[in-house]
N, C-alpha and C positions, 0 to 999 in steps of 0.2 A: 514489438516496438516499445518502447520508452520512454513516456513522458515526465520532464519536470514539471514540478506543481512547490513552489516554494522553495525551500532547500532540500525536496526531496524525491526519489526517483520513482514514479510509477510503473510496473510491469504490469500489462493485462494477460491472461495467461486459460483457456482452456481446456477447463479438468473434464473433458467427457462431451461427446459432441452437444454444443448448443449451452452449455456450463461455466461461464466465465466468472474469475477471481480477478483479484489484483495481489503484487505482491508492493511493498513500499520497503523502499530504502532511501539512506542518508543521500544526498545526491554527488559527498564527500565522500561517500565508501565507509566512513565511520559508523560503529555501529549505532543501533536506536536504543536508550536503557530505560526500562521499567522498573521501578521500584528495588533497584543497584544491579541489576540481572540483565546482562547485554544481547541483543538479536542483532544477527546482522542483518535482518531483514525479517519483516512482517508479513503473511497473508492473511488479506480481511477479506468479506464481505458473504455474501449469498449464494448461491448459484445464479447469476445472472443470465437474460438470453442476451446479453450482447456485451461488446467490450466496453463500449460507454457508459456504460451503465457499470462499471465496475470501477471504470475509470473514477466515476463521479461518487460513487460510493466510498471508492479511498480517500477522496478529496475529504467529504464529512469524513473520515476517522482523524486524519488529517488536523484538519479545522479545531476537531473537539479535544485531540488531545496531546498537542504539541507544545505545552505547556509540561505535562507530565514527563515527556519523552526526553529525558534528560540530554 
């Protein structure tokens, strides 16, 4: 499933039983640019035990660096 969080798309996603990430994309499908270098999508975080926790974790990547993310 797929949450918006601002203008962008959250996937929770896991990698290995009990191991949850998130992946973040544009909620425009456009991509994300770091430093002139385009992703079409991001995965952050931990291994987390749950999806919320993944979720809320993209949210702080999110938060800190969407000023950067051209």
């Amino acid at each position: 499933m797929t949450y918006l969080y601002e203008d962008f798309a959250i996937e929770p996603f896991e990698a290995g039983k009990g191991l949850w990430h998130a992946r973040i994309r544009r909620a425009d499908m456009t991509p994300v640019v770091i430093n002139g270098v385009s992703f079409p999508s991001l995965e952050v975080g931990f291994a987390w035990s749950n999806a919320d926790m993944a979720i809320a974790d993209a949210k702080s990547h999110i938060d800190r660096f969407r000023k950067r993310w051209g």
